[in-house]
C-alpha positions as CSV (number, residue, x, y, z in Angstrom):
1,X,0.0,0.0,0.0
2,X,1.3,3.6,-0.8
3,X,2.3,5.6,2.1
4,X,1.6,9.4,3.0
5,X,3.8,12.0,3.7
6,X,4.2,15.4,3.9
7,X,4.5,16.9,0.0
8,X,7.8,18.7,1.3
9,X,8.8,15.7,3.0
10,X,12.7,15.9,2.2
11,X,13.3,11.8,1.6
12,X,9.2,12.4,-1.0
13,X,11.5,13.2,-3.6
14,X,13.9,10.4,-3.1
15,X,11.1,7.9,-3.0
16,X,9.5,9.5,-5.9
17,X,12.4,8.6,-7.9
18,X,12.6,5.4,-6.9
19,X,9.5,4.4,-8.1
20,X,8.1,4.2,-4.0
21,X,4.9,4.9,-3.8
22,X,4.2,8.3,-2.0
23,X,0.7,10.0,-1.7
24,X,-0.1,13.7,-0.9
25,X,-2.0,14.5,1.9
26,X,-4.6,15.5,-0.3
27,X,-4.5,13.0,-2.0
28,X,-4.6,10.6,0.5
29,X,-7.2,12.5,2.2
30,X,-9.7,12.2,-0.9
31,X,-8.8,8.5,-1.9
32,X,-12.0,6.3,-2.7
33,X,-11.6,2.8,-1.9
34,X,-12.8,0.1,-4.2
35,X,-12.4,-3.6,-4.7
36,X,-10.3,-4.1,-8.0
37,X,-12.0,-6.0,-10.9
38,X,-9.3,-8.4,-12.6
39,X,-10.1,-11.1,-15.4
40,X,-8.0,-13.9,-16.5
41,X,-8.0,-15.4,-19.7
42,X,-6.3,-18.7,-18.4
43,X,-5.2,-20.5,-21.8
44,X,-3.6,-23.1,-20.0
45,X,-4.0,-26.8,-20.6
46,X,-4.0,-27.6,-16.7
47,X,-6.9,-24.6,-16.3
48,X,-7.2,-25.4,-12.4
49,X,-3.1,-25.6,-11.7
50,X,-2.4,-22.3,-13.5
51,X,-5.8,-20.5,-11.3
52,X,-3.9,-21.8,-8.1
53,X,-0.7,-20.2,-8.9
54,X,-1.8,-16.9,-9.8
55,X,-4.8,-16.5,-7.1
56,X,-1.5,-17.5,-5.1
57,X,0.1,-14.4,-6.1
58,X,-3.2,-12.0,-6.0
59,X,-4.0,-12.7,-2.8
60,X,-0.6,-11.8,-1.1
61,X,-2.1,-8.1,-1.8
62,X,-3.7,-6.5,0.7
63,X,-5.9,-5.0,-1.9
64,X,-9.4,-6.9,-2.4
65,X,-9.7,-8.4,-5.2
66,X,-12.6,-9.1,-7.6
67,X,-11.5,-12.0,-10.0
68,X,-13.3,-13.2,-13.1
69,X,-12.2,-15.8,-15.6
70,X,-12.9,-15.8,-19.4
71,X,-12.6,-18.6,-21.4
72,X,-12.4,-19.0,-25.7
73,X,-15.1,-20.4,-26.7
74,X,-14.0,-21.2,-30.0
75,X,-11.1,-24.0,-28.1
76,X,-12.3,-26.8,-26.5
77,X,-10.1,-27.6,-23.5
78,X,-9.1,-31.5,-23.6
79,X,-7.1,-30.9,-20.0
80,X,-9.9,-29.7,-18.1
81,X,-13.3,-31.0,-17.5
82,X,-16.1,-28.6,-19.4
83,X,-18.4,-28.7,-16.6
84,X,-15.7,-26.4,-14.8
85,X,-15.2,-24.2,-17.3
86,X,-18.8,-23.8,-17.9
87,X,-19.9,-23.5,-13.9
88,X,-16.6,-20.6,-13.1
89,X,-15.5,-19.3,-16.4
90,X,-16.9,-16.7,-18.3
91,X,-17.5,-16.0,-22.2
92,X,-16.4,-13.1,-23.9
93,X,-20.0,-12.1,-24.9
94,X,-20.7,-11.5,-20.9
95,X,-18.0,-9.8,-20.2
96,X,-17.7,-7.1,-23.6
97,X,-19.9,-4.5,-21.9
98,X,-18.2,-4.4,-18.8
99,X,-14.9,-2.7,-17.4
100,X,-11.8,-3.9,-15.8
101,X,-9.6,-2.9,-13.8
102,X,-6.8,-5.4,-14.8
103,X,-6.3,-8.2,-17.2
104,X,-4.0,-11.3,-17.1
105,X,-4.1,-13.3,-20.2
106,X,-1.7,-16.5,-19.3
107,X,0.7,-18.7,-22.2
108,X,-1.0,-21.6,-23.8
109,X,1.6,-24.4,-25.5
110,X,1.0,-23.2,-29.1
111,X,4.2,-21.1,-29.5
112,X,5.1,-23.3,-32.4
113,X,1.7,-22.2,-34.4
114,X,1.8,-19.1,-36.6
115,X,-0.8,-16.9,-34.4
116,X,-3.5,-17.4,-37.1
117,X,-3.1,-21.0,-36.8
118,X,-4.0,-21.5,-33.3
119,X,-7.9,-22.3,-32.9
120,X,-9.1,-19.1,-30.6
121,X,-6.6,-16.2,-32.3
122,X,-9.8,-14.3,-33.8
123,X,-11.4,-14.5,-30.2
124,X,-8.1,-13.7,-28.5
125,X,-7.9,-10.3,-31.0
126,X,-11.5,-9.0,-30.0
127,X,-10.3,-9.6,-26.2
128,X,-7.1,-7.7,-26.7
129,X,-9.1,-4.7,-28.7
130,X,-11.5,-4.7,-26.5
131,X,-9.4,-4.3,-23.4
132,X,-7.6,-1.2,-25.2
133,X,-10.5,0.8,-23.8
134,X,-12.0,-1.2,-21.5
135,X,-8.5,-2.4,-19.2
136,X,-6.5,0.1,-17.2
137,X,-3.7,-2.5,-17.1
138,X,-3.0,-5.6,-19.2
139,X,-0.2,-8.5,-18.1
140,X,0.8,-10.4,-20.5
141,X,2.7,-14.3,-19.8
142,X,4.4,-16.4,-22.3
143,X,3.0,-17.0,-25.3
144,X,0.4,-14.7,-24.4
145,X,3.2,-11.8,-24.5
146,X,4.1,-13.3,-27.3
147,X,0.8,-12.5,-28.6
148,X,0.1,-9.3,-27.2
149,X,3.7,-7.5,-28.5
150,X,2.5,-8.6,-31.9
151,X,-1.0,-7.8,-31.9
152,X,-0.6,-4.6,-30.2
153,X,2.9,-3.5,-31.7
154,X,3.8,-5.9,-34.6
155,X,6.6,-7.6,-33.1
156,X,7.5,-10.7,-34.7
157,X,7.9,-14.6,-33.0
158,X,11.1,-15.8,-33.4
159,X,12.1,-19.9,-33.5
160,X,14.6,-20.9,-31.3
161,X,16.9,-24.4,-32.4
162,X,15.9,-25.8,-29.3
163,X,13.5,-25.1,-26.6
164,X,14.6,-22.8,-23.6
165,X,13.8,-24.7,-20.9
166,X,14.4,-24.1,-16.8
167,X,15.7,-21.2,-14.5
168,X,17.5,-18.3,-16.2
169,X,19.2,-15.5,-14.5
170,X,17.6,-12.3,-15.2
171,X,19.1,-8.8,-15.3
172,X,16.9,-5.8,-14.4
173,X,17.5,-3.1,-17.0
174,X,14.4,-0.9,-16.5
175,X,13.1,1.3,-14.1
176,X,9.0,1.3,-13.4
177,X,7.0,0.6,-10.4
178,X,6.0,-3.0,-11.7
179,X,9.7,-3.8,-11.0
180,X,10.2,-1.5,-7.9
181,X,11.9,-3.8,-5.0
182,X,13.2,-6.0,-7.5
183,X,17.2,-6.8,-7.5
184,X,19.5,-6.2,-10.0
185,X,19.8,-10.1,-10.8
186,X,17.1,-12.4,-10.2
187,X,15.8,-15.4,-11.7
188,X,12.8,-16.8,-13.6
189,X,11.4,-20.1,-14.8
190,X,11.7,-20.1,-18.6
191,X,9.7,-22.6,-20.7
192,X,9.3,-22.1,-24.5
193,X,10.4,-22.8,-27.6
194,X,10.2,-19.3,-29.3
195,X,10.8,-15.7,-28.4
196,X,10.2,-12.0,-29.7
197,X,12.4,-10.4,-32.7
198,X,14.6,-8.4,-30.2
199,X,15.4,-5.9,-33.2
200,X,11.9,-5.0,-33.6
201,X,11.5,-4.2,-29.8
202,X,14.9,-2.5,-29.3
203,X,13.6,-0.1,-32.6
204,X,9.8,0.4,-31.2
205,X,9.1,3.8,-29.5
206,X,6.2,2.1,-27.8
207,X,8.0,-0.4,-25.7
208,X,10.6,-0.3,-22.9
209,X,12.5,-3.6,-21.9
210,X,12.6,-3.7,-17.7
211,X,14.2,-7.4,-17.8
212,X,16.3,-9.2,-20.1
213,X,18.7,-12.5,-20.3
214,X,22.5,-12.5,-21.8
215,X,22.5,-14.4,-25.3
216,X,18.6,-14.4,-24.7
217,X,17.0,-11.4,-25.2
218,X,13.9,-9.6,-23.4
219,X,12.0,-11.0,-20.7
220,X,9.9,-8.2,-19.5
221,X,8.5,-5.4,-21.3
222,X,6.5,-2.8,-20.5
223,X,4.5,-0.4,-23.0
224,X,5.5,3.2,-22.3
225,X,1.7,4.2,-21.9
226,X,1.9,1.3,-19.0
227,X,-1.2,-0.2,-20.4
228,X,0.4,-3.2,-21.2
229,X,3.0,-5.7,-19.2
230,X,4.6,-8.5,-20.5
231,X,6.7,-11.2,-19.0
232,X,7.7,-13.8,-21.6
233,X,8.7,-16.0,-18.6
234,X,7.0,-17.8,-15.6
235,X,7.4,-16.3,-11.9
236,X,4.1,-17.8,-11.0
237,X,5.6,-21.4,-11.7
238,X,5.9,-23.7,-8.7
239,X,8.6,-25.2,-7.4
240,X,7.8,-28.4,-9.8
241,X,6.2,-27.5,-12.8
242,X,9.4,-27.3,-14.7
243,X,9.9,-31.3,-13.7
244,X,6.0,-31.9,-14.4
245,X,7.0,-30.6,-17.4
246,X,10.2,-32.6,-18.2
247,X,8.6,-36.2,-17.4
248,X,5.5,-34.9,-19.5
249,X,7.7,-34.4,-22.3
250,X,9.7,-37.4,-21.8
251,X,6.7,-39.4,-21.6
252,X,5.8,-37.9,-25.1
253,X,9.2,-39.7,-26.6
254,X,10.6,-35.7,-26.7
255,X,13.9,-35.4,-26.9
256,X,13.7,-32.4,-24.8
257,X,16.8,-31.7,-22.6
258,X,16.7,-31.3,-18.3
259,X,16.2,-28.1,-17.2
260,X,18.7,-25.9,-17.2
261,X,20.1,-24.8,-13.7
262,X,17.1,-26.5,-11.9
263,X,17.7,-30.0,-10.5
264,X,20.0,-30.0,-8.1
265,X,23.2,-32.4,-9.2
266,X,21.3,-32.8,-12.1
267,X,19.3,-35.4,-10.7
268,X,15.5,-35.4,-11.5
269,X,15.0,-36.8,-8.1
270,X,16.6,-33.7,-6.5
271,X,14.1,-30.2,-6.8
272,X,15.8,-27.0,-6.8
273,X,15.6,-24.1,-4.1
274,X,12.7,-22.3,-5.0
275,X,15.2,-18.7,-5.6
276,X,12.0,-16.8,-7.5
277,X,9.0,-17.1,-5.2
278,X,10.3,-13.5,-3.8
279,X,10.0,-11.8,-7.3
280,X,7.1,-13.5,-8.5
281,X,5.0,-12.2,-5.0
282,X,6.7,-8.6,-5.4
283,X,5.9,-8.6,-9.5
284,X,2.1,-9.3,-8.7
285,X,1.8,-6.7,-5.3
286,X,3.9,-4.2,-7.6
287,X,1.6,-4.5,-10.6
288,X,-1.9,-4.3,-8.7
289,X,-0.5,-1.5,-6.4
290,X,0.2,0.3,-9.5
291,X,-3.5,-0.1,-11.2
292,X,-4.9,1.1,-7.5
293,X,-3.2,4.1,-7.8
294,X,-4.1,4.5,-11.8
295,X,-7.5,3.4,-12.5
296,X,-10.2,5.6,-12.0
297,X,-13.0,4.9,-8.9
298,X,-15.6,4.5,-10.8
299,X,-14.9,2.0,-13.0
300,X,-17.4,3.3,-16.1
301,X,-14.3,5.9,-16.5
302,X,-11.8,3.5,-17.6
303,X,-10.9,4.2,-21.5
């Protein structure tokens, strides 16, 4: 939560700088208080997994929290049973009219499609046009950042020879207070098989890069109107997804390598220390502290 000081408070301006969050007096004295509205777009194959992990991270706020999810209803889910996406998920017909606060759309294991190949892409476009003016603040994970940088700002998907796979050290390059807190090296579960054409995002005035990996590329990127976040990795993993995800693919005859830097000796008996919980908690508290302070009280003004 921000806190309130004095507006000639001598250490205000050092916190402003810093990306703290600082209110007025009278600004603090006039705040409304609302619950936030979020939806999810949860394009995951394991629809009730990915909801535990990221209702993990929203509720370390102490901001309430309204939470909706959407589902495509042009993809049928072969991972979860219907009857649960039809009693707790939402279509985007109910949800069109309405306003949100925030908007998570999650990765999906389609990187390897051309966008226009994957089933739901037309549904997925009117949700992202539709939260231009109905979304204070978008985050975007994986493949769904993928998806969003080229929708929104024509940045290309790029194949990589093999897939990245497993915990990659990340260096903090940007300044914003999404990332406020963070340090300067930190890691984050990666888990894909394609990326974003660096050039084009290095050359776009729309986009700043807050995180990025040597002989990677990008990680986190924010657009400069800060209606749009995008984390092409996975803080909200769990300690074991990346090994759920090793045996899966090893059960699937892939020839898909361990980890990298994740089991411990290299043994997939051994787990790693779990060295990006911290992030991952201060990324979500960062991101929906920053919509609080952004979005308007009544939530018919968001445009």
């Amino acid at each position: 939560m921000p806190i309130n000081v004095h507006d000639d408070f001598p250490a205000k301006k050092a916190l402003d700088q810093e990306s703290i969050f600082a209110l007025s007096n009278e600004r603090a004295m006039s705040q409304d208080i609302r619950p936030l509205k979020l939806l999810i777009v949860n394009l995951m194959p394991k629809k009730v997994e990915t909801e535990i992990q990221l209702l993990r991270l929203i509720s370390k706020t102490p901001l309430q929290v309204d939470v909706d999810f959407l589902r495509m209803e042009s993809h049928t889910s072969k991972n979860t049973d219907i009857s649960h996406l039809h009693k707790y998920y939402l279509r985007f017909v109910d949800v069109k009219d309405t306003k949100y606060d925030a908007l998570i759309i999650t990765g999906a294991p389609v990187e390897q499609y051309a966008f226009q190949d994957v089933d739901y892409w037309d549904e997925l476009c009117e949700v992202m046009e539709w939260s231009k003016h109905n979304v204070t603040s978008t985050l975007h994970i994986c493949w769904g950042a993928q998806a969003g940088l080229y929708y929104h700002y024509g940045i290309e998907k790029v194949d990589y020879d093999e897939k990245l796979f497993g915990i990659y050290k990340q260096e903090l390059v940007g300044k914003h207070f999404v990332v406020g807190g963070f340090d300067e090296i930190f890691d984050c579960p990666q888990s894909r098989y394609t990326g974003v054409n660096e050039v084009q995002v290095s050359n776009s005035d729309a986009l700043t890069v807050l995180s990025k990996m040597s002989d990677v590329g990008s990680n986190m990127i924010m657009s400069k109107d800060e209606k749009n976040f995008f984390i092409l990795g996975h803080l909200e993993y769990d300690l074991d997804t990346l090994a759920k995800e090793y045996i899966r693919d090893a059960n699937k005859g892939l020839a898909t390598a361990k980890p990298h830097n994740y089991f411990v000796g290299e043994d997939p008996k051994r787990l790693p220390y779990y060295t990006w919980r911290a992030h991952a908690n201060l990324l979500y508290q960062n991101w929906l502290n920053f919509i609080y302070q952004e979005t308007p009280y009544n939530v018919d003004d968001i445009q």
